[in-house]
Structure formats: C-alpha cells, structure tokens
C-alpha positions in Angstrom: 6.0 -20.3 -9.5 4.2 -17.5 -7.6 1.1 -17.2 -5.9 -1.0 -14.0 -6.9 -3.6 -13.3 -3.8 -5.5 -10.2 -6.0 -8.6 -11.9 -5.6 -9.1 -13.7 -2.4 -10.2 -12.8 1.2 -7.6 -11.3 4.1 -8.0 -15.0 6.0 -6.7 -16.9 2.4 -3.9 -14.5 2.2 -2.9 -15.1 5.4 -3.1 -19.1 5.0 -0.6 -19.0 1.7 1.9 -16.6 3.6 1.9 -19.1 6.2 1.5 -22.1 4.1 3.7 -21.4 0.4 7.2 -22.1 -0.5 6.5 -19.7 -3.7 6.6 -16.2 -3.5 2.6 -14.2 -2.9 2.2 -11.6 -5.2 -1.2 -9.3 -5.3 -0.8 -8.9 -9.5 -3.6 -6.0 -9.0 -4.2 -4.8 -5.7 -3.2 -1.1 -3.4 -3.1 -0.2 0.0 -6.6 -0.9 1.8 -5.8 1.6 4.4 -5.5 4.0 1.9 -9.0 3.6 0.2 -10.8 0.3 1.8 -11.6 -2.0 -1.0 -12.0 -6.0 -1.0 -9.3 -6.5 -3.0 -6.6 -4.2 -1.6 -4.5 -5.6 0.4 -4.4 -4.6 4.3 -1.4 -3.5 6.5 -1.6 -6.7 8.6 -0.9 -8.8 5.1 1.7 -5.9 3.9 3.6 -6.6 7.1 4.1 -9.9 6.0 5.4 -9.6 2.6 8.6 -8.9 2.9 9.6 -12.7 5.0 7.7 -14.5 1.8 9.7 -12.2 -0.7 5.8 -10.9 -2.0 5.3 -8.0 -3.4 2.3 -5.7 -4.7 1.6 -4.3 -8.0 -0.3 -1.2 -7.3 -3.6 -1.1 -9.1 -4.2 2.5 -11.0 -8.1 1.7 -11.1 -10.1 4.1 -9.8 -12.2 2.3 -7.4 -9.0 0.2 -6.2 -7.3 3.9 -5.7 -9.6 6.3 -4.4 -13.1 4.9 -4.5 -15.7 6.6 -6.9 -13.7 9.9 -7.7 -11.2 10.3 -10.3 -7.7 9.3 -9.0 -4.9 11.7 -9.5 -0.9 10.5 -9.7 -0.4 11.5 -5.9 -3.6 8.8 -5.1 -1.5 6.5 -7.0 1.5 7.4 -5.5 -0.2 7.3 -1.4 -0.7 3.6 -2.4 3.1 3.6 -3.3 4.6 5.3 -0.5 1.9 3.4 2.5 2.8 -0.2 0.8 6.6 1.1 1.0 6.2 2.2 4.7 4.4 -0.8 5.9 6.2 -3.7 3.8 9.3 -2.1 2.3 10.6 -1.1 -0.5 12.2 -3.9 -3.2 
C-alpha cells in the first residue's frame, strides 16, 4: 500500500508522515520552492521523505513547473535537482 499526498494541504502531509506505516508518495507534485503552487510539495515535507521511504514524481505541468509560462527541460530539471538536494536521491 502507499499513500499518495498530491492533493492535500502541507498540515495533512505532515499528519501521514508522522502517522503511516506505508510509504507517502506525491504521484504528481514538484518542488514548491521552486515555483509556489498548492500542490507542490515544500522543503519542510521533502526533508521528511526520505525516514518514510516517500518519494516524488515530478509533475511536467506547466503551472506545477513554472507558473503561467511555458516550462523548458531545465524547469523540469530545477524541480529534479531541489527535490534531490533537499530529500535525496533514490
């Protein structure tokens, strides 16, 4: 089983990562301190990840990766590399 937190607010994330015995998962989310949106998931969370084995599926959406403008591969890829830096690679 696995619990995917793609759509749910920062204070529900942080209740399953303290609360699940199945791995989190964000099955469509980036890096909200790369481009702030709802459902991107923030450093404080990405911290987290790696004690609960989660992970994050990077979202290649345009408003998930760099707002209103058209993202590019190195947009995707600053998701990539800031989830990497913060939670670690897997």
């Amino acid at each position: 089983m696995l619990v995917d937190l793609s759509h749910v607010s920062e204070q529900t994330m942080n209740d399953v990562l303290s609360h699940s015995i199945a791995p989190p998962f964000f099955s469509h989310s980036s890096a909200d301190a790369v481009s702030h949106h709802p459902r991107n998931v923030p450093d404080s969370i990405l911290r987290r990840l790696p004690i609960t084995d989660g992970l994050v599926m990077v979202n290649f959406f345009k408003l998930f990766v760099s707002g209103d403008r058209d993202c590019t591969v190195d947009d995707i890829a600053d998701h990539v590399l800031h989830i990497a830096q913060v939670a670690g690679w897997r």
